[in-house]
N, C-alpha and C positions, 0 to 999 in steps of 0.2 A: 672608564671610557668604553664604548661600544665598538666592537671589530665591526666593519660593514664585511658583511659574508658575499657581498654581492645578491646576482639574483640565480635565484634557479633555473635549470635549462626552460622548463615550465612558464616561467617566467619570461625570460629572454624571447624564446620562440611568441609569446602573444606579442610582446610589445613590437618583434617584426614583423607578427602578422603573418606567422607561418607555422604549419603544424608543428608539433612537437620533433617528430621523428625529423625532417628536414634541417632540425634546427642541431639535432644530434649527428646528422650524416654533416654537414656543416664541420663539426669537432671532429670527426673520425678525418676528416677529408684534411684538416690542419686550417679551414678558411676561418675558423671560431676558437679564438683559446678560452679554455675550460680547466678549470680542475675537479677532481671527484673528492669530495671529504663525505666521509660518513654514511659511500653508497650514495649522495648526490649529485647532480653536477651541478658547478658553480658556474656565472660567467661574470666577471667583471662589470661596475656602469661601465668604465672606462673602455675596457675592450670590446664592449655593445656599441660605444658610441664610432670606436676605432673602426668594426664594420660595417656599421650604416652608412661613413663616411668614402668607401670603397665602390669603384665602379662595380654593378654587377657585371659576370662575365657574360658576355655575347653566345647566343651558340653561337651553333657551326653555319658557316656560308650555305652545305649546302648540305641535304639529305642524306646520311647514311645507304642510301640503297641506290642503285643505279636508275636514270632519269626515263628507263624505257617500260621500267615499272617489274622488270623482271628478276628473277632471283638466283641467287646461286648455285642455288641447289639445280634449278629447272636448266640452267647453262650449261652445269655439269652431265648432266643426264644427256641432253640433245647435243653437245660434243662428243660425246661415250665415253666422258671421263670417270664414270662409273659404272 
C-alpha cells in the first residue's frame, strides 16, 4: 500500500496560487498545518482543502498611519518631544 505523503510546500503554494515563501509564513503563522519530514515540508490534500475552504482574513479598516498623512517621528520633533 502507498502512504500519501501529501504534497509539498512547493506544491501546496502553486495550487493556491501563491509564492512559495507566503505559503511557508502561512505554517510559521499556524493558518496552514504542515509537517517537516526529511527537511520537507508536507501539507495534507485534506488540510489544503480545510484552507481553501476558510474566509480569508480581511485587513485592517483603516491605515496604519495617521489620516493627515504625517508621522511620528515628524510629531515628535515639532512637540519637542525629542
Amino acid at each position: 500500500m502507498v502512504r500519501d505523503e501529501g504534497l509539498t510546500l512547493h506544491e501546496a503554494a502553486a495550487e493556491l496560487g501563491v509564492h512559495y515563501m507566503t505559503a511557508y509564513r502561512y505554517v510559521r503563522l499556524g493558518q496552514l498545518d504542515a509537517v517537516k519530514r526529511s527537511g520537507t515540508w508536507r501539507v495534507s490534500r485534506a488540510e489544503l482543502d480545510r484552507f481553501r475552504a476558510e474566509p480569508a482574513e480581511s485587513p485592517p479598516s483603516a491605515p496604519p498611519w495617521p489620516a493627515d498623512g504625517s508621522t511620528g517621528a515628524r510629531n515628535a520633533v515639532a512637540s519637542g518631544g525629542w
